[in-house]
C-alpha positions, 0 to 999 in steps of 0.5 A: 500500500501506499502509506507503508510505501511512504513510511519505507522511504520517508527519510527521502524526502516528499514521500507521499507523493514519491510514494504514489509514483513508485506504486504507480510505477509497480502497477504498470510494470507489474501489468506489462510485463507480468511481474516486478521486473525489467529485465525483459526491456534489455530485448528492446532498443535503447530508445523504446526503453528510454520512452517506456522508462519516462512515460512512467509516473515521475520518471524524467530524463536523469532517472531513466537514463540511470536505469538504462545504463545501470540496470538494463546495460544500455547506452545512455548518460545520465547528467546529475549537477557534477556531471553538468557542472564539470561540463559546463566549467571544461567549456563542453557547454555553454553555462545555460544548457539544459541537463536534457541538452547536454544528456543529449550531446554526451549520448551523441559524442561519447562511445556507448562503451565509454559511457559508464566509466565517463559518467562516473568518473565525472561524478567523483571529479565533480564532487571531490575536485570541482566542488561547487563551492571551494572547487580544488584547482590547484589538484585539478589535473584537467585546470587548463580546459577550465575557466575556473581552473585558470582564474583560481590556480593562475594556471 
């Protein structure tokens, strides 16, 4: 039910309306495929999963991206704020692109292969090295590619 849902998850945050979604989210699974499970999306191409995967209540692009790379171990690249952030601050993108953009072209010129290990490594550069706040250019190996990285370690 619903409200043990919300008691399960109540240290997340909005877990009554995150509650609602996630069940929502078990019925419709449940009524296509039969049972709790997604394995039977790794039989589809990568772009009807991603299309099953944001119909469903609550799920945007970042979150189906998750899925399809981690679970279903297809191509996708999600873009939480390190990701976008390092990327912005490489000059890789413009500082007002969208997460959904920036999704998109990383997708586009990044190797499938590579997207995991790239996707990951950008999230422990971002949040061990360039930190939103006090980032570490001095320890930043990629300084030079980077505004930021030029004007706070004089490089």
């Amino acid at each position: 039910e619903t409200k043990e849902i919300a008691e399960a998850i109540k240290s997340a945050g909005i877990s009554n309306i995150k509650a609602g979604r996630i069940k929502a989210i078990l019925e419709t699974v449940e009524d296509v495929f039969g049972k709790l499970n997604l394995d039977e999306l790794k039989e589809w191409d990568h772009i009807s999963a991603r299309d099953f995967l944001q119909n469903l209540p609550g799920v945007g692009p970042k979150t189906a991206a998750c899925v399809l790379l981690f679970n279903l171990d297809m191509p996708a690249f999600p873009v939480d704020t390190h990701v976008s952030r390092v990327s912005r601050r490489i000059g890789w993108f413009h500082p007002s692109a969208s997460a959904e953009s920036i999704q998109a072209r990383l997708e586009e010129i990044i190797p499938p292969k590579r997207h995991l290990g790239a996707h990951l490594n950008l999230i422990l550069h971002g949040k061990n090295i360039c930190r939103s706040r006090k980032p570490e250019c001095a320890r930043c190996p990629i300084r030079y590619l980077c505004l930021t990285g030029k004007e706070t370690a004089g490089s």
